[in-house]
Biopython code that builds the backbone (N, CA, C, O; Angstrom):
import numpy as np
from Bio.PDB.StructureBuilder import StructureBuilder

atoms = [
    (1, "UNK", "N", (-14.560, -5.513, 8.242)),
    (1, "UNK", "CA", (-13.277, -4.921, 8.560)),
    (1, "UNK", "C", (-13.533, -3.509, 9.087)),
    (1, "UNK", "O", (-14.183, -2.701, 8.423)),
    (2, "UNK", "N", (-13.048, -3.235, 10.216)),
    (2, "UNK", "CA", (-13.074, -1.841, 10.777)),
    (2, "UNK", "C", (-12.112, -0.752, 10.805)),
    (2, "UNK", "O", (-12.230, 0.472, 10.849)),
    (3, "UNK", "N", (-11.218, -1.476, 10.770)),
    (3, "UNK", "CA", (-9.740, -0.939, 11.009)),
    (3, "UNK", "C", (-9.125, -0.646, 9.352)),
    (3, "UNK", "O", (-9.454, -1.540, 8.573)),
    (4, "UNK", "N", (-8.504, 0.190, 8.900)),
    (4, "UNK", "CA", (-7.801, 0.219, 7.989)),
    (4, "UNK", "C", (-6.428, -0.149, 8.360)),
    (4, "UNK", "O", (-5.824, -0.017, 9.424)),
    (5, "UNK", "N", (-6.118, -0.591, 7.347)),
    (5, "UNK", "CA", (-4.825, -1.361, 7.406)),
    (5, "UNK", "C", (-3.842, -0.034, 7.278)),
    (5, "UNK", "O", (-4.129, 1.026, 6.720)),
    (6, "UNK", "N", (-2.569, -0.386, 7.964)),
    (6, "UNK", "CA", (-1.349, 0.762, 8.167)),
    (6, "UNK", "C", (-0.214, 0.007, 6.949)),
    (6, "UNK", "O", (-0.368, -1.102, 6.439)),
    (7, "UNK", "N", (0.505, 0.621, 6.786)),
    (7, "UNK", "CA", (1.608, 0.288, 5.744)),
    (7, "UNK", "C", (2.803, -0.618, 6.708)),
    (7, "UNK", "O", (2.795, -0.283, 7.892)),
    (8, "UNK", "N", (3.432, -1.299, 6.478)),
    (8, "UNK", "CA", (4.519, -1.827, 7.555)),
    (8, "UNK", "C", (5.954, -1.556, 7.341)),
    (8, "UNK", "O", (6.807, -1.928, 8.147)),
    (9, "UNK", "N", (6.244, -0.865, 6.182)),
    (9, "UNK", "CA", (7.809, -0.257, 5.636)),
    (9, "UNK", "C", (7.313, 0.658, 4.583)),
    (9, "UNK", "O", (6.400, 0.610, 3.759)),
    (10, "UNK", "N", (8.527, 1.777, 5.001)),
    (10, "UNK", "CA", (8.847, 3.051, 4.023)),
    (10, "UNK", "C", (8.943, 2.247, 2.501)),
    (10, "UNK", "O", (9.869, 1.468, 2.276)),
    (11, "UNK", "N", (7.909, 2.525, 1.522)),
    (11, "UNK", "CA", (8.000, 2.131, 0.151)),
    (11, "UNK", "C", (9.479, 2.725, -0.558)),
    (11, "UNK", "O", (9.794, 2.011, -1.510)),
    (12, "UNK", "N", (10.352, 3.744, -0.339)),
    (12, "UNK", "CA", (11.628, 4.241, -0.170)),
    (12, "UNK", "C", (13.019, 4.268, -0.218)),
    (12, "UNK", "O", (13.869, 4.543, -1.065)),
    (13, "UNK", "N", (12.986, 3.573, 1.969)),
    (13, "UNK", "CA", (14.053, 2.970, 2.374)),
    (13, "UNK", "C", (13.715, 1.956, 2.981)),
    (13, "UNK", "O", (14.376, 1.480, 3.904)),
    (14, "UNK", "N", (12.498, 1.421, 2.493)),
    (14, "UNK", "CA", (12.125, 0.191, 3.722)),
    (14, "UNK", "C", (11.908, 0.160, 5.171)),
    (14, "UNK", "O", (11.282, -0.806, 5.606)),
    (15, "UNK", "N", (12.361, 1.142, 6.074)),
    (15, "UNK", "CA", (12.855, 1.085, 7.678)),
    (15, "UNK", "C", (11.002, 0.873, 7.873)),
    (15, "UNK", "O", (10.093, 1.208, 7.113)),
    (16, "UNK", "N", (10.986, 0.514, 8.570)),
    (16, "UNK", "CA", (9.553, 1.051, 9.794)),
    (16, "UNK", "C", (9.176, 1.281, 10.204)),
    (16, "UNK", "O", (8.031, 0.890, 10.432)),
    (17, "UNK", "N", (10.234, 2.891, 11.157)),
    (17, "UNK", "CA", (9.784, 3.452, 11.553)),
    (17, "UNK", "C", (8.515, 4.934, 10.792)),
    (17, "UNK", "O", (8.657, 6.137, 10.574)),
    (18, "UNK", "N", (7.553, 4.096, 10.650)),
    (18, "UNK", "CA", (6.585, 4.803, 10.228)),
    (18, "UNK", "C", (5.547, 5.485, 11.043)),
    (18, "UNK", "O", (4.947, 4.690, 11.768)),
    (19, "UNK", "N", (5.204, 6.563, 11.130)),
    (19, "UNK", "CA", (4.160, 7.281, 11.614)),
    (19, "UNK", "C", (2.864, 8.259, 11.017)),
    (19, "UNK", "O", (3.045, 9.245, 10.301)),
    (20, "UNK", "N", (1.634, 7.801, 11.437)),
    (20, "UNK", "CA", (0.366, 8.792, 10.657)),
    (20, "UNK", "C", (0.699, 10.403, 10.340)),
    (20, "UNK", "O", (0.804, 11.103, 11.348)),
    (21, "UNK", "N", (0.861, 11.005, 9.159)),
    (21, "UNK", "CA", (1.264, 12.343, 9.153)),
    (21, "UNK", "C", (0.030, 13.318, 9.267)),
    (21, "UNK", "O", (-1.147, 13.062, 9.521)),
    (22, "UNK", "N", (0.482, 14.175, 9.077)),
    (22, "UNK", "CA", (-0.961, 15.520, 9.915)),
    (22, "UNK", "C", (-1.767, 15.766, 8.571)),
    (22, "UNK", "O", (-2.888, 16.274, 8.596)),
    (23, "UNK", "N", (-0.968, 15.274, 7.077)),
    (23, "UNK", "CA", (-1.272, 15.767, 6.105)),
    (23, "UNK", "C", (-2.831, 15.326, 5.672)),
    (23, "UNK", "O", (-3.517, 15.725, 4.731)),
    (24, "UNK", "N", (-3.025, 14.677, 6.367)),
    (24, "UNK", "CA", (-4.693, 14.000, 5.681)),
    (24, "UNK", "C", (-4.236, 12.115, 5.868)),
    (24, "UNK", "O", (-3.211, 11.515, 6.193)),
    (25, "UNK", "N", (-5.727, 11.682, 5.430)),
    (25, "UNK", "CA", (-6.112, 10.683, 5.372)),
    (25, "UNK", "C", (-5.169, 10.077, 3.958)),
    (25, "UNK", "O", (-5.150, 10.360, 2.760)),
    (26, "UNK", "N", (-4.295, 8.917, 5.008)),
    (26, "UNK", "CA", (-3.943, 7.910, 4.282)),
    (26, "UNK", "C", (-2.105, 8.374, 4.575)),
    (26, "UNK", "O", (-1.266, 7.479, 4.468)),
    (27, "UNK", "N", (-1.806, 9.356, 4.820)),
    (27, "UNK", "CA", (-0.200, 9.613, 4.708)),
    (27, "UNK", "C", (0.155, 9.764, 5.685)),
    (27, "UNK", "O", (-0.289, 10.464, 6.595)),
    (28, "UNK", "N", (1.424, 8.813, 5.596)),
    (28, "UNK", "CA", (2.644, 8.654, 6.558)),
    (28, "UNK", "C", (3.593, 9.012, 6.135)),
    (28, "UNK", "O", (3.788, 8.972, 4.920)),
    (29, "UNK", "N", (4.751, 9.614, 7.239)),
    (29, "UNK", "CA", (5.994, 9.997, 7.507)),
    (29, "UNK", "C", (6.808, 9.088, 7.953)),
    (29, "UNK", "O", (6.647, 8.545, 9.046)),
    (30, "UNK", "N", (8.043, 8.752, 6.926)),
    (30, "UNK", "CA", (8.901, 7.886, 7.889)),
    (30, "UNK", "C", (10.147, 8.768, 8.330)),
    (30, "UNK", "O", (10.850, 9.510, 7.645)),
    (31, "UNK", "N", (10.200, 8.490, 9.556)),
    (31, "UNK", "CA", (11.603, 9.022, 10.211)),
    (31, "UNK", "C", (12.961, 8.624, 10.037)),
    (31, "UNK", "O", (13.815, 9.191, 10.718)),
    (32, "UNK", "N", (13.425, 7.374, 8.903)),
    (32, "UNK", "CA", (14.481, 7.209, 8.856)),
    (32, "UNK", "C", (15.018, 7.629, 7.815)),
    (32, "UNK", "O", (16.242, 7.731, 7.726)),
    (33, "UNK", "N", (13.861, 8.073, 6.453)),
    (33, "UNK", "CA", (14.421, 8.683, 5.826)),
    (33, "UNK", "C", (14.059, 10.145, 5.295)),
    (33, "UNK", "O", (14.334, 10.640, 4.202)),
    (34, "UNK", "N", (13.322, 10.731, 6.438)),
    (34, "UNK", "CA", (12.496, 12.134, 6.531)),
    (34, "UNK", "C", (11.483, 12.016, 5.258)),
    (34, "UNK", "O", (11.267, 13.131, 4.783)),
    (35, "UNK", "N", (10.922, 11.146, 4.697)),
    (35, "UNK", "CA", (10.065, 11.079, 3.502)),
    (35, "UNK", "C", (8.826, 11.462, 3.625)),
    (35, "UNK", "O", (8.678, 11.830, 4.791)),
    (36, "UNK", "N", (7.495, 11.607, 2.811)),
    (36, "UNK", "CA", (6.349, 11.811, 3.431)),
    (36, "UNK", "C", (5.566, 11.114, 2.471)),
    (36, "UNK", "O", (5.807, 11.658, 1.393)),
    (37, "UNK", "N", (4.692, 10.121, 2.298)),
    (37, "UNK", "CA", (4.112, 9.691, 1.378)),
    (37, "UNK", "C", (2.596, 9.068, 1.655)),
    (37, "UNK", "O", (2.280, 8.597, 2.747)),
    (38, "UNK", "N", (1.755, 9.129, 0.573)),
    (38, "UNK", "CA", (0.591, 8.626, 0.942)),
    (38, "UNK", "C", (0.041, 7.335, -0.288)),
    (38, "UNK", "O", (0.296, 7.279, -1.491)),
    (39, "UNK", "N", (-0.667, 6.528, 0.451)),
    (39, "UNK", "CA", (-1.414, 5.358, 0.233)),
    (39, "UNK", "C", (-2.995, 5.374, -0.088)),
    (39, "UNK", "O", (-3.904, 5.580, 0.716)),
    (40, "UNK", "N", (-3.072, 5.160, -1.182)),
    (40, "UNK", "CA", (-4.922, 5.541, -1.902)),
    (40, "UNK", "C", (-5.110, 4.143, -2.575)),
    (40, "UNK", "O", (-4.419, 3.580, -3.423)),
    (41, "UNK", "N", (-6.475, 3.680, -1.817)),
    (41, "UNK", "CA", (-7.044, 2.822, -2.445)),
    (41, "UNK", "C", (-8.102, 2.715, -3.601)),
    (41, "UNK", "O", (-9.317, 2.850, -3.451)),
    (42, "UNK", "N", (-7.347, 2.409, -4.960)),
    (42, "UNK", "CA", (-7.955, 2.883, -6.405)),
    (42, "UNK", "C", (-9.299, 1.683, -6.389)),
    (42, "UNK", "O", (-10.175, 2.071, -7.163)),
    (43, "UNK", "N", (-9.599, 0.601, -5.841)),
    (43, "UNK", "CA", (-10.592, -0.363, -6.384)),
    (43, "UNK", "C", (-10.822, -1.767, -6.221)),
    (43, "UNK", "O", (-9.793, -2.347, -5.877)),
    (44, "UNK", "N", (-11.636, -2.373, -6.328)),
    (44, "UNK", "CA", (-11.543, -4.013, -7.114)),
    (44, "UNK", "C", (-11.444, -3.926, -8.074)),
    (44, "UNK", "O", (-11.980, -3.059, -8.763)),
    (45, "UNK", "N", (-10.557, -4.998, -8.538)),
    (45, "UNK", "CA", (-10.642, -5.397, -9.893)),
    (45, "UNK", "C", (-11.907, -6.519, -10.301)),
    (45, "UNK", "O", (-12.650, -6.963, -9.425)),
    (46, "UNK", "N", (-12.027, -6.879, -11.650)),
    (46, "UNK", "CA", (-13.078, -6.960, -12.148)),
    (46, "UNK", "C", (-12.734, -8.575, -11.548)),
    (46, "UNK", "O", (-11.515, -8.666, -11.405)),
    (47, "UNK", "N", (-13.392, -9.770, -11.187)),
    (47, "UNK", "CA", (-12.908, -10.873, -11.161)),
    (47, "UNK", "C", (-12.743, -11.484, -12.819)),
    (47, "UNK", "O", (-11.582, -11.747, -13.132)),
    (48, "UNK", "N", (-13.432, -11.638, -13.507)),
    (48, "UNK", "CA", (-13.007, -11.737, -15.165)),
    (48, "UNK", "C", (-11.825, -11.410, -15.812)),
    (48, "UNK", "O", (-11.555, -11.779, -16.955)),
    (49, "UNK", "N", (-11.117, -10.727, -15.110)),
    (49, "UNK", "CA", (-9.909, -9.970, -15.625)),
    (49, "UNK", "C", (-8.429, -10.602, -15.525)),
    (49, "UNK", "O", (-7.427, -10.122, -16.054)),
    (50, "UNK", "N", (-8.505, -12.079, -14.535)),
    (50, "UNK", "CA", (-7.907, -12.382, -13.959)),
    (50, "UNK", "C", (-6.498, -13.072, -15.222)),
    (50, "UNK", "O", (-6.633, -13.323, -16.419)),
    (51, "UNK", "N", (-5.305, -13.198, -14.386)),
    (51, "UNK", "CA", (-4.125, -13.737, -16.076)),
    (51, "UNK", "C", (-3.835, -14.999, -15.880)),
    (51, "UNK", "O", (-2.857, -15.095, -15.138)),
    (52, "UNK", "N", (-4.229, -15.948, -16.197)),
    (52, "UNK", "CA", (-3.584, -17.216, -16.725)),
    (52, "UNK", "C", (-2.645, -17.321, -17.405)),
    (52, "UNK", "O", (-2.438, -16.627, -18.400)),
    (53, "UNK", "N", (-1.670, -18.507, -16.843)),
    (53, "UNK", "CA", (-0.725, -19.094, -17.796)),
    (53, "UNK", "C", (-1.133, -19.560, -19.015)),
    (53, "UNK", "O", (-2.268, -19.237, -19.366)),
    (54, "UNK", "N", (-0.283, -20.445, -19.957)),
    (54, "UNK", "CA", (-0.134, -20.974, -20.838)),
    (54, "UNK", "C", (-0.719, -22.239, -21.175)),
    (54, "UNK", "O", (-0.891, -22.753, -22.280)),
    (55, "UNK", "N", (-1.089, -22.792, -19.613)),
    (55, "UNK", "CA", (-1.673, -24.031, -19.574)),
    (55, "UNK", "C", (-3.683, -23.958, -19.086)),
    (55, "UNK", "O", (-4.544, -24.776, -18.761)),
    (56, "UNK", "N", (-3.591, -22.331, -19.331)),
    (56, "UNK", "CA", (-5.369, -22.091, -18.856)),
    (56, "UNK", "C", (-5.353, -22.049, -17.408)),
    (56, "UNK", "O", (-6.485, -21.886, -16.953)),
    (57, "UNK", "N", (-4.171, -22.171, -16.279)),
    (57, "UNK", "CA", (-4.240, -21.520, -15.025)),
    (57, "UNK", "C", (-4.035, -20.505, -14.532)),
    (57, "UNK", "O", (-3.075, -19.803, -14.850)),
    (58, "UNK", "N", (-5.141, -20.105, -13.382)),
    (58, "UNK", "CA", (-4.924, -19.167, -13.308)),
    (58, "UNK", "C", (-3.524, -18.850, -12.235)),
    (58, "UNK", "O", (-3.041, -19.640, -11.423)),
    (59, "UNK", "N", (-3.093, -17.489, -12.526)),
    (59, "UNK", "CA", (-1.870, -16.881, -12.145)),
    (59, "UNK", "C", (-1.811, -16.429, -10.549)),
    (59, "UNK", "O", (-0.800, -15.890, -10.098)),
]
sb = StructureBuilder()
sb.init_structure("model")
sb.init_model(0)
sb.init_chain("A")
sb.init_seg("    ")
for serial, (resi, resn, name, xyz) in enumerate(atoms, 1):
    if name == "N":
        sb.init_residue(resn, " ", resi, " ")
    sb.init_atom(name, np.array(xyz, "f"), 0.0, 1.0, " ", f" {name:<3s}", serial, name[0])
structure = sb.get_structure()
């Protein structure tokens, strides 16, 4: 993968008009509802960790 992935709606107001902000790596500005917010990728999770139902499937 080369490309980082972009967000596709204001977490907010939803709209889409979203754009890369000047603030650094990872934050966007949406214009419909003047917001400014940023997106950080914390990890993998462990695969072991995973939640099953009631019947031993997994979720």
């Amino acid at each position: 993968m080369s490309e980082r992935a972009a967000p596709f709606y204001c977490p907010y107001c939803g709209d889409e008009d979203l754009r890369p902000s000047e603030q650094g790596h990872g934050a966007w500005e949406c214009a419909a509802c003047n917001r400014a917010f940023q997106l950080k990728f914390l990890g993998l999770l462990a695969r072991g960790l995973q939640q099953t139902d009631a019947g031993g499937e997994e979720i």
